[in-house]
C-alpha positions as CSV (number, residue, x, y, z in Angstrom):
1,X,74.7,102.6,72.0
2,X,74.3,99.9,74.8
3,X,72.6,101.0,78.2
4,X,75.5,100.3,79.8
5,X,76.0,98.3,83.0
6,X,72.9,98.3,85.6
7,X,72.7,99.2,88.5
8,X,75.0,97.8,91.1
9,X,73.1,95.4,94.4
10,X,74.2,94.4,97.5
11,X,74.4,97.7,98.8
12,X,76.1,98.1,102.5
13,X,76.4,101.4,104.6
14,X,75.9,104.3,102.7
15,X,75.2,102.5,99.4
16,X,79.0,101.2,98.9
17,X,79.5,97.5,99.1
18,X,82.3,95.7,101.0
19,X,84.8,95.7,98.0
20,X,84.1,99.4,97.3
21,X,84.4,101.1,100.7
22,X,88.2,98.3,101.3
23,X,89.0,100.4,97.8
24,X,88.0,103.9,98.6
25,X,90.5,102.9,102.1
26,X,93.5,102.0,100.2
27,X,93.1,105.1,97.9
28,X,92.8,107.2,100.4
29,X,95.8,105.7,102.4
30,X,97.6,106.2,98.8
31,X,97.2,109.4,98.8
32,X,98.0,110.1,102.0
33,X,101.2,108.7,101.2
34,X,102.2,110.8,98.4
35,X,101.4,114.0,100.4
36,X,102.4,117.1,98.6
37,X,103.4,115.4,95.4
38,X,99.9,114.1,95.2
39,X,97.7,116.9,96.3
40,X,98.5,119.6,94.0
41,X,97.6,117.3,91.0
42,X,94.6,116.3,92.1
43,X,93.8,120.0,92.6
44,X,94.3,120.6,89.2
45,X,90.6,121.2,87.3
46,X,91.9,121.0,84.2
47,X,93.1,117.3,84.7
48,X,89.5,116.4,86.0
49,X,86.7,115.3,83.3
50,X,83.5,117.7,83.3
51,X,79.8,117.5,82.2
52,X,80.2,118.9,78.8
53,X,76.4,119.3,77.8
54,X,74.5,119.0,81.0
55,X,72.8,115.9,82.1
56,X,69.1,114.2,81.4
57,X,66.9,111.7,82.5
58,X,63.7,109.9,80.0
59,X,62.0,106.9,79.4
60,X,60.9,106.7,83.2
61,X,59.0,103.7,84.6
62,X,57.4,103.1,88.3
63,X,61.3,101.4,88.7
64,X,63.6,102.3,86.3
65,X,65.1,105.5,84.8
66,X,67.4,106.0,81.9
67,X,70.4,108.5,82.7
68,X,72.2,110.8,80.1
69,X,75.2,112.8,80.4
70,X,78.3,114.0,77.9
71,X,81.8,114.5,79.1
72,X,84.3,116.9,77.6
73,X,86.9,113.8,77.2
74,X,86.9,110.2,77.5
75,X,86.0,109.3,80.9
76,X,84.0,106.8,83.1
77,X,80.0,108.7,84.0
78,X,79.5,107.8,87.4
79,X,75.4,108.0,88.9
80,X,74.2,108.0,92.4
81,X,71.0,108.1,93.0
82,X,68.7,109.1,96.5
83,X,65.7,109.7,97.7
84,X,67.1,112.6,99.6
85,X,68.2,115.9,98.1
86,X,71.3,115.8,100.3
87,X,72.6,112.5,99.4
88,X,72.7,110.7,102.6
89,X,71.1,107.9,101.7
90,X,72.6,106.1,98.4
91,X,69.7,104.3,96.6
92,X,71.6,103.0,94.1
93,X,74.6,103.4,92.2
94,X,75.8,102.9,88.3
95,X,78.3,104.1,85.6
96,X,78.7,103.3,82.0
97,X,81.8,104.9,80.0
98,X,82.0,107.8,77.7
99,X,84.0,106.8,74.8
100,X,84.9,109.1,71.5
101,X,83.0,106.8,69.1
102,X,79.8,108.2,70.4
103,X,80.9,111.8,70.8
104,X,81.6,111.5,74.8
105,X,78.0,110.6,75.3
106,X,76.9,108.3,77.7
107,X,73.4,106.9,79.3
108,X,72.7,104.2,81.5
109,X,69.7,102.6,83.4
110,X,69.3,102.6,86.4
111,X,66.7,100.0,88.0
112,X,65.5,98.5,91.3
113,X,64.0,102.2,92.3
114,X,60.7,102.9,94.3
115,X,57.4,103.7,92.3
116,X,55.8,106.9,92.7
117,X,59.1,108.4,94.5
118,X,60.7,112.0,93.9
119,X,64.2,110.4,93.0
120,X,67.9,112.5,93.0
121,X,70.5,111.3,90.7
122,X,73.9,112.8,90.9
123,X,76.6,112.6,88.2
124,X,80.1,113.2,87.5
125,X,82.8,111.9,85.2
126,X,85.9,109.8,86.2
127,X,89.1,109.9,84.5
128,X,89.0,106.6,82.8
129,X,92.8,106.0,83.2
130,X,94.5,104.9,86.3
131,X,94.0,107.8,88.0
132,X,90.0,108.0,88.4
133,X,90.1,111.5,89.6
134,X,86.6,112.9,89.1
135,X,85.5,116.2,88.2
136,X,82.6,118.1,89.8
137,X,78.6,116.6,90.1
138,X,75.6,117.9,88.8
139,X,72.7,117.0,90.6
140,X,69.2,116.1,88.9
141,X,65.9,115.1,89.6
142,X,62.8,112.9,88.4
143,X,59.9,111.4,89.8
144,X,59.3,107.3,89.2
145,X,55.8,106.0,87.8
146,X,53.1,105.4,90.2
147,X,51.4,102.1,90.9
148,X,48.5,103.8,92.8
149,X,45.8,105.9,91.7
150,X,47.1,109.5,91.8
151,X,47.1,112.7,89.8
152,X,49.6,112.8,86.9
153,X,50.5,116.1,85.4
154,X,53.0,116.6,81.6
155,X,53.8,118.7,79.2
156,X,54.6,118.6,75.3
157,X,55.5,120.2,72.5
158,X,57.7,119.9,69.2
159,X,60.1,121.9,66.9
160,X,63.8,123.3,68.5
161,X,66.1,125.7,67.0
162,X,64.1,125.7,63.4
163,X,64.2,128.5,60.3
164,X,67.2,130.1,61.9
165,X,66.3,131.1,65.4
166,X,68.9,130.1,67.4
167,X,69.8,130.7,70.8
168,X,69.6,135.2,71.3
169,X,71.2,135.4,75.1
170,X,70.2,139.0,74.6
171,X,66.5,137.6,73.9
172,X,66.5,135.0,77.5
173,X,67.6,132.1,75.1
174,X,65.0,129.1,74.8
175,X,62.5,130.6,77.3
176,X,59.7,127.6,76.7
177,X,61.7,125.5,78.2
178,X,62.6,128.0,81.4
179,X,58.5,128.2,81.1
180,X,57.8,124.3,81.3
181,X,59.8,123.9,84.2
182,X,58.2,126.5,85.9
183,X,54.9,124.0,85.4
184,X,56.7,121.3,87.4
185,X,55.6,118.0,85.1
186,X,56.1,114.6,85.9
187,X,57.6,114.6,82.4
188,X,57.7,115.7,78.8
189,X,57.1,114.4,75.9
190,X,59.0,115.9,72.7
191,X,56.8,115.0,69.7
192,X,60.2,115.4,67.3
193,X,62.0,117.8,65.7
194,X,64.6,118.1,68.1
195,X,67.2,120.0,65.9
196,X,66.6,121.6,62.2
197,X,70.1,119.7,60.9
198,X,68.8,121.4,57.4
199,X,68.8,124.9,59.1
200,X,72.2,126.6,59.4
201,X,72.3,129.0,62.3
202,X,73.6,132.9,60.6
203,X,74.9,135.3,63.3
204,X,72.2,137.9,62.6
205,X,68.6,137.6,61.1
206,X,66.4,140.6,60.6
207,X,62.8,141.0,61.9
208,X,60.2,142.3,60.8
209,X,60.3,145.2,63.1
210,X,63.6,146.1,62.1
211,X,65.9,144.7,65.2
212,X,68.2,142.2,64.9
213,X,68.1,138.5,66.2
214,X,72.0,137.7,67.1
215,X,72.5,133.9,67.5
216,X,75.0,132.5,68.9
217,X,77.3,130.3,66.2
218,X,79.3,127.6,65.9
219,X,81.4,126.3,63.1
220,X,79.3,123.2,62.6
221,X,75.9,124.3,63.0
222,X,76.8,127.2,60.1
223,X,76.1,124.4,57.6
224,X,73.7,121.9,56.6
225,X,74.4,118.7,58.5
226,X,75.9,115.5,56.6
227,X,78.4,114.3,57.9
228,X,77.9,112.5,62.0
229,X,80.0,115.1,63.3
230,X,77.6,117.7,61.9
231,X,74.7,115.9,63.1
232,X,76.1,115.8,66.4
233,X,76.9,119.6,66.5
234,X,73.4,120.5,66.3
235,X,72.3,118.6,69.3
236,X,75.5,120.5,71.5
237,X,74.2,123.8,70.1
238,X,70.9,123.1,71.7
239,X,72.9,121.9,74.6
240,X,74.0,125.7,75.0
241,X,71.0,126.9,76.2
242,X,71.0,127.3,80.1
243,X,67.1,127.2,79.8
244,X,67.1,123.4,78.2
245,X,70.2,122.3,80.3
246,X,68.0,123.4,83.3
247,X,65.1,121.9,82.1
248,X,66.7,118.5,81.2
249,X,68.1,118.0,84.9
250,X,64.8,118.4,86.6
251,X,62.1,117.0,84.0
252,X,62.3,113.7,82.2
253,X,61.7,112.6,78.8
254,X,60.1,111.2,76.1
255,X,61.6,111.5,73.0
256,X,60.3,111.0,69.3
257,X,61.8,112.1,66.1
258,X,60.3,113.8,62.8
259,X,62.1,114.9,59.5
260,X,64.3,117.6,60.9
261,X,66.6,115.3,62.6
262,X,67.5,114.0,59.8
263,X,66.7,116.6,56.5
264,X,63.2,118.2,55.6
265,X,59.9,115.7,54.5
266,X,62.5,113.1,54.7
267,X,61.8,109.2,54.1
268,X,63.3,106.1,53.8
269,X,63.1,105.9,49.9
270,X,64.7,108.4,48.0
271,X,66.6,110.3,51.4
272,X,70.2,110.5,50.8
273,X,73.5,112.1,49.9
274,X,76.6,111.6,47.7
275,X,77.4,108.6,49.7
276,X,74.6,106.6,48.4
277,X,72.9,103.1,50.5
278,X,74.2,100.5,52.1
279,X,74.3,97.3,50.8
280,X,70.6,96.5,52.3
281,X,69.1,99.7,50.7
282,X,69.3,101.8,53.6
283,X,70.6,105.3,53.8
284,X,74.1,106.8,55.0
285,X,72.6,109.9,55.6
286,X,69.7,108.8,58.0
287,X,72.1,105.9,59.6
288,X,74.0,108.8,60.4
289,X,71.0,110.9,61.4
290,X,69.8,107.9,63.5
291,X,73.2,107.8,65.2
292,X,73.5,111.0,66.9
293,X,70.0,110.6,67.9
294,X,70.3,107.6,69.5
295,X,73.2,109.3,71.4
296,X,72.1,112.3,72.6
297,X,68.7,111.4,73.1
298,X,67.9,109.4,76.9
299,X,66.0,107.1,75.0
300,X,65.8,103.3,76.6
301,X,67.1,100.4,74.1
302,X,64.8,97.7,73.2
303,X,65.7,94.2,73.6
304,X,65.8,93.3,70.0
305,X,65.0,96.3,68.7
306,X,68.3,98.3,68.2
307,X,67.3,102.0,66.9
308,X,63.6,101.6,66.8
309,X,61.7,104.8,68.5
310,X,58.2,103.6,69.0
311,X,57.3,102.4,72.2
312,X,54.9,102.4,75.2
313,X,55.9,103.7,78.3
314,X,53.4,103.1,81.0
315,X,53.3,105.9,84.1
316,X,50.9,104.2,86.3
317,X,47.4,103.0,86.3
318,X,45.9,106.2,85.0
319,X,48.4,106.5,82.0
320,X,49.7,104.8,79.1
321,X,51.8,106.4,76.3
322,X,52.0,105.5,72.9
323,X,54.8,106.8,71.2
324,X,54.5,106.2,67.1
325,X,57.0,106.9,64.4
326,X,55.4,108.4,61.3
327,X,58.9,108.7,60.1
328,X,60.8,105.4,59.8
329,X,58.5,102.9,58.1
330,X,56.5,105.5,55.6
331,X,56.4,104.6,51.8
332,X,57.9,107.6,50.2
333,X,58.4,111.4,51.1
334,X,55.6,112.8,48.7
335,X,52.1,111.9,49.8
336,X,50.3,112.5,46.2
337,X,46.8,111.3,45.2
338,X,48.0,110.8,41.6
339,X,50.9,107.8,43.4
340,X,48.6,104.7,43.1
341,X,51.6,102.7,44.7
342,X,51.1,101.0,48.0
343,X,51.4,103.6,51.1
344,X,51.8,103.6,55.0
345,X,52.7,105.6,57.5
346,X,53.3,103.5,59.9
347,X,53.9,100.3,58.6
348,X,52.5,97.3,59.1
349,X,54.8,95.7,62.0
350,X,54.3,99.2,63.7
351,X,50.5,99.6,63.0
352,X,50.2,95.8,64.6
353,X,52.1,96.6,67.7
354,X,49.9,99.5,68.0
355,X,47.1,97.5,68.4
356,X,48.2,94.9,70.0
357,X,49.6,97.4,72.6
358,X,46.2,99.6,72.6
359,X,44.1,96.3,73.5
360,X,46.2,94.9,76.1
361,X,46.7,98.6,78.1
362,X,44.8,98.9,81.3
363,X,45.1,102.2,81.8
364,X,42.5,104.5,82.3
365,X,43.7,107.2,79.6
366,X,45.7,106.2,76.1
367,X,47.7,108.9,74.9
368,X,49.0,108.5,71.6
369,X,51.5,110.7,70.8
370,X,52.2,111.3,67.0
371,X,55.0,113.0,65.3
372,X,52.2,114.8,62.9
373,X,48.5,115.6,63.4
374,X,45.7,113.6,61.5
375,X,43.8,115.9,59.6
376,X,45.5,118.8,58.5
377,X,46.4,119.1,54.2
378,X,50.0,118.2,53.7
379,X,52.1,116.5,51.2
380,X,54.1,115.2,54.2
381,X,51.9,114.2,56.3
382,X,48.3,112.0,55.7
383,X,45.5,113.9,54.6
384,X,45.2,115.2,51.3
385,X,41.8,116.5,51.4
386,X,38.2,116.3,51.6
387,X,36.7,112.6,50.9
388,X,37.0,109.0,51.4
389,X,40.6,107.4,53.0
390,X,43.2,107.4,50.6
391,X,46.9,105.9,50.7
392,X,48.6,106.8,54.3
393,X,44.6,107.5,55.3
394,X,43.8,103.9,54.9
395,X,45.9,103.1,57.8
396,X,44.6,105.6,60.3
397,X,41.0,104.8,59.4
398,X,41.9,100.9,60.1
399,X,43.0,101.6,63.2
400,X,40.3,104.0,64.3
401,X,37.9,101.2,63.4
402,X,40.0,98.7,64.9
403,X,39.7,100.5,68.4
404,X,36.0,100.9,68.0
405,X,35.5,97.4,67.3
406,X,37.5,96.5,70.0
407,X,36.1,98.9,72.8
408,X,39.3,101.0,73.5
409,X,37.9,104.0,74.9
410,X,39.7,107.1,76.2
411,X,42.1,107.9,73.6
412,X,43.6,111.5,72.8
413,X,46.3,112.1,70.0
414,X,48.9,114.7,70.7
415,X,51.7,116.2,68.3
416,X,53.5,119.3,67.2
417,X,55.4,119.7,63.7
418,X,53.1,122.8,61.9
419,X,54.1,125.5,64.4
420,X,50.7,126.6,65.9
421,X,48.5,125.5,68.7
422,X,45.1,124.1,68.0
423,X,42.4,121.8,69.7
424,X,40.8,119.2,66.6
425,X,37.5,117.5,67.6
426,X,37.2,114.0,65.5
427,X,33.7,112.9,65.1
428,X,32.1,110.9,62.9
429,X,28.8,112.4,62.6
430,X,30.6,115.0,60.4
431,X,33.3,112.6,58.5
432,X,32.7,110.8,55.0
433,X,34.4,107.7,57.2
434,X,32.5,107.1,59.4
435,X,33.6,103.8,61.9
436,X,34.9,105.2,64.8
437,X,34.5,106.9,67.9
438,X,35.0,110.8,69.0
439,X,38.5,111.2,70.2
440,X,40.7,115.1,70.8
441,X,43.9,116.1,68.8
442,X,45.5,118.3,70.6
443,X,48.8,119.9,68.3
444,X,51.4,122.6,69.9
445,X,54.3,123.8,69.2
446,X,57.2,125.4,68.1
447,X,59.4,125.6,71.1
448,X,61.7,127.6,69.9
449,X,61.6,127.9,65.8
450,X,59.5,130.5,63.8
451,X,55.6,130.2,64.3
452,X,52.8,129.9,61.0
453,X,49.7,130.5,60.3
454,X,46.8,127.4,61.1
455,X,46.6,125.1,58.1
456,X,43.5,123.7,56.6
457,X,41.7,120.3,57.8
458,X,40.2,118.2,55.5
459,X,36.2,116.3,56.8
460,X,37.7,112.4,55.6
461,X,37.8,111.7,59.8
462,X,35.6,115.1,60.5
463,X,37.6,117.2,62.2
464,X,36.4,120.7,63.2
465,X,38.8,123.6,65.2
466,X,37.6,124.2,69.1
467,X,40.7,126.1,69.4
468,X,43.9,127.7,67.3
469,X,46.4,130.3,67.0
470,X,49.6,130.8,65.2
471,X,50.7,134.1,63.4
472,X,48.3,136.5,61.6
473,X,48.6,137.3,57.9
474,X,49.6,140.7,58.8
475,X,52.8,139.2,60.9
476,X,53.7,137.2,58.7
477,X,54.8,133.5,58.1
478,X,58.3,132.3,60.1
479,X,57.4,134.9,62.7
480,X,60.7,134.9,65.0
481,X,60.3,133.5,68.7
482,X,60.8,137.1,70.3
483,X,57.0,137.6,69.1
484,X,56.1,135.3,71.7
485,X,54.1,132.8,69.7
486,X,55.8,130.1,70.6
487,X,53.3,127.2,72.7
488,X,53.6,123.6,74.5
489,X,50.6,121.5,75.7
490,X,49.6,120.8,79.4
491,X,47.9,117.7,80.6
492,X,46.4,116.9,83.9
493,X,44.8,113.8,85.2
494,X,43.0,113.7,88.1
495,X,43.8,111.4,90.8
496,X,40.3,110.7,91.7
497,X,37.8,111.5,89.1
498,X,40.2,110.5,86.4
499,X,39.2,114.0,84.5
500,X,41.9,115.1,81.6
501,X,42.4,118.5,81.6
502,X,44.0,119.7,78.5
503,X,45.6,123.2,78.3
504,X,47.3,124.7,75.9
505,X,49.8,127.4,76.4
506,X,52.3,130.2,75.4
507,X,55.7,130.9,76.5
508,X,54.9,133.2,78.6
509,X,52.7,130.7,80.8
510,X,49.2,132.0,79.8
511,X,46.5,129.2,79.5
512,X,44.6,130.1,75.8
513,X,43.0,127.5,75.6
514,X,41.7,124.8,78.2
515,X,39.2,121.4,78.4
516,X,37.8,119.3,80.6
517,X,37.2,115.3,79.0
518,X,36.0,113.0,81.1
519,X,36.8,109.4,81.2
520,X,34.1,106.8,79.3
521,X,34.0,103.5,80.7
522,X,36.2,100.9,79.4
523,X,33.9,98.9,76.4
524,X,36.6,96.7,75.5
525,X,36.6,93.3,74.2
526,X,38.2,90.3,75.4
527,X,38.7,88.5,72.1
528,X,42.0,86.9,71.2
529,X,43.9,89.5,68.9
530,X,44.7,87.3,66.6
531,X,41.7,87.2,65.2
532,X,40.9,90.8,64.7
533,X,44.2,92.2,63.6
């Protein structure tokens, strides 16, 4: 879906140019004019377009912020952005239309703002016929990228509405998110697995202490999503939750995917339904997958690069992130040791920007935030156990040596998707390979799905556990959220010392876990890509 149109310059009195505020006259004298014919339509809130499914911001720069919203109808989304809570001062203004091919969604960009500045966006819908009678605003907030030196604070997790568990009002809904905000980020990544569109939601599940979990339902999240409209449902579902709604007004983000948006352990060969490929060999099912993602996510396009989800988004000269997509370009779903056919997991176009992207970042700390974690044994995933780098391994362990060879220092690897929390240590003083540096995997999650028990590593990069928790064998695998083992990940950089402070944490905002990493000085090499790649 295009970004829509940009933001609007030439600005005059309170942010309205000349043409706008000779407009807003005239109406106004129209108006006037009708007198009581006019006013008690206009009073009328059913004929006024509303914020259907809250409003977001993501993909934030030191100047530039994408803007989300959904209306209940077609209409025009209209964004007003300040500086000031109370809107005295217009920044800027923009609006992009919310049309039924795209399920009322709409997101625009808004540019030319301050770096480092607490920035208030405002949005409402217009009626996009003659009329252009607006409903009522919702105000949001996020904070632009720094260009100084100065602390940066996040949060991330993984894993929304999975194995059934829904949204319980009875229970306080999706309370991670209520917790997250409480920890006021500068932003949030979500390392995928934003909906379960494999998971129906039931009305009841039992637990295993005999009460009852009582989901809300809907008529299209009650099934296994094929069709777009399905897919679509399962993101307005979410969109029910006060606690997320909240959380998406005041904290922007960062959005990956995994295999739940589209069906479980999917991939691009062999993923698909009764409708079959398109003429280029690509899937309905994920086009349609990719769709509602794309809408409902306030993800920025790419020049070029229509749909593509890995990216770098820089927030300021202490921070780059790295977002991959172990999803999209993978060989097949099954990662076996008995396939002998060619494998990735990244792909090589991805796997090049990577690099390419890793050398030329200046920033002090390189987060690379990954869909799925490293080392732990999965089928899905890359390792497959103890010994040398085999098929999707190969690819991690030419990148690891890739960045030793090249200098790039102060990496860390963060992700979700196995429903636990855990602190992995890489180092190659206890791997079989062995050419790389040291670097923290940090994995937490679910935010709202049932939790499992910590899954086995394997010693082909040398991992070894600082830290982990997920549920017991006494509680039982796909332990409901009401258990309160449900985690996220906080990260802190220091404005002056340049110290990242990992912290991982529960819903109910106790720290578990905690480290201190200090920053190593920057060994890169100047050499020409090209040549190393």
């Amino acid at each position: 879906m295009p970004i829509g149109i940009r933001a609007k310059q030439g600005l005059t009195g309170q942010g309205l140019t000349r043409r706008q505020l000779l407009v807003r006259s005239a109406s106004t004298a129209a108006v006037a004019a009708l007198g009581s014919v006019a006013r008690p339509y206009l009073s009328r809130a059913a004929d006024r377009p509303h914020i259907a499914s809250g409003i977001a911001s993501g993909d934030v720069s030191a100047d530039s912020a994408v803007i989300w919203a959904r209306a209940d109808r077609a209409a025009r989304m209209q964004v007003e952005c300040s500086i000031d809570e109370s809107f005295k001062s217009i920044l800027r203004v923009a609006s992009s239309e919310a049309l039924p091919e795209h399920d009322f969604t709409s997101k625009l960009l808004l540019e030319g703002l301050p770096p480092g500045q607490g920035i208030f966006y405002r949005v409402r819908f217009a009626d996009i016929g003659e009329s252009g009678i607006s409903g009522e605003a919702q105000v949001g907030h996020f904070r632009t990228a720094p260009v100084a030196r100065r602390a940066v604070s996040f949060v991330w997790s993984g894993d929304t509405a999975g194995q059934g568990w829904g949204i319980d009002p009875a229970r306080g809904g999706m309370r991670t998110y209520k917790t997250m905000l409480e920890n006021r980020p500068d932003f949030f990544i979500h390392s995928g697995d934003h909906i379960y569109a494999d998971c129906p939601i039931e009305a009841e599940l039992k637990l295993p202490d005999g009460g009852l979990w009582r989901n809300i339902v809907t008529e299209d999240k009650s099934v296994v999503a094929h069709s777009l409209a399905q897919y679509r449902a399962n993101y307005k579902y979410n969109l029910l939750d006060e606690n997320l709604r909240a959380f998406n007004a005041q904290v922007p983000m960062l959005a990956q995917w995994d295999d739940h948006e589209v069906t479980n352990d999917w991939a691009p060969i062999g993923t698909a339904d009764e409708t079959g490929y398109a003429e280029d060999g690509s899937s309905h099912l994920v086009a349609r997958a990719a769709r509602a993602f794309h809408e409902f996510m306030p993800i920025r396009n790419l020049p070029g690069q229509a749909g593509r989800i890995y990216r770098k988004v820089a927030y300021g000269p202490l921070l780059d992130v790295f977002l991959v997509d172990m999803r999209s370009y993978r060989d097949s779903t099954w990662n076996n040791r008995d396939d002998r056919s060619d494998t990735c997991i990244l792909g090589p176009a991805q796997l090049t920007w990577l690099k390419r992207e890793l050398t030329a970042s200046d920033a002090t700390w390189k987060v690379i935030a990954a869909d799925m974690p490293i080392g732990l044994i999965s089928e899905d995933a890359i390792a497959l156990g103890d010994g040398p780098p085999e098929r999707r391994e190969c690819e991690i362990a030419d990148l690891l040596s890739f960045m030793k060879r090249m200098g790039i220092s102060n990496t860390v690897w963060l992700t979700a998707d196995m429903h636990y929390t855990a602190a992995h240590r890489y180092d190659p003083n206890r791997a079989v390979f062995q050419d790389f540096e040291p670097f923290w995997e940090f994995v937490s999650g679910p935010l709202h799905a049932g939790t499992w028990a910590p899954a086995p590593l394997d010693n082909t990069f040398g991992p070894a556990v600082a830290f982990q928790k997920g549920c017991s064998a006494e509680q039982g695998e796909n332990l409901a959220p009401c258990f309160g083992l449900q985690f996220f990940g906080r990260v802190d950089i220091d404005g002056r010392s340049e110290v990242m402070t990992v912290t991982l944490k529960d819903v109910d905002n106790r720290d578990l876990w905690s480290v201190d990493i200090d920053p190593r000085p920057d060994g890169r090499q100047k050499q020409v890509l090209s040549q190393h790649i």
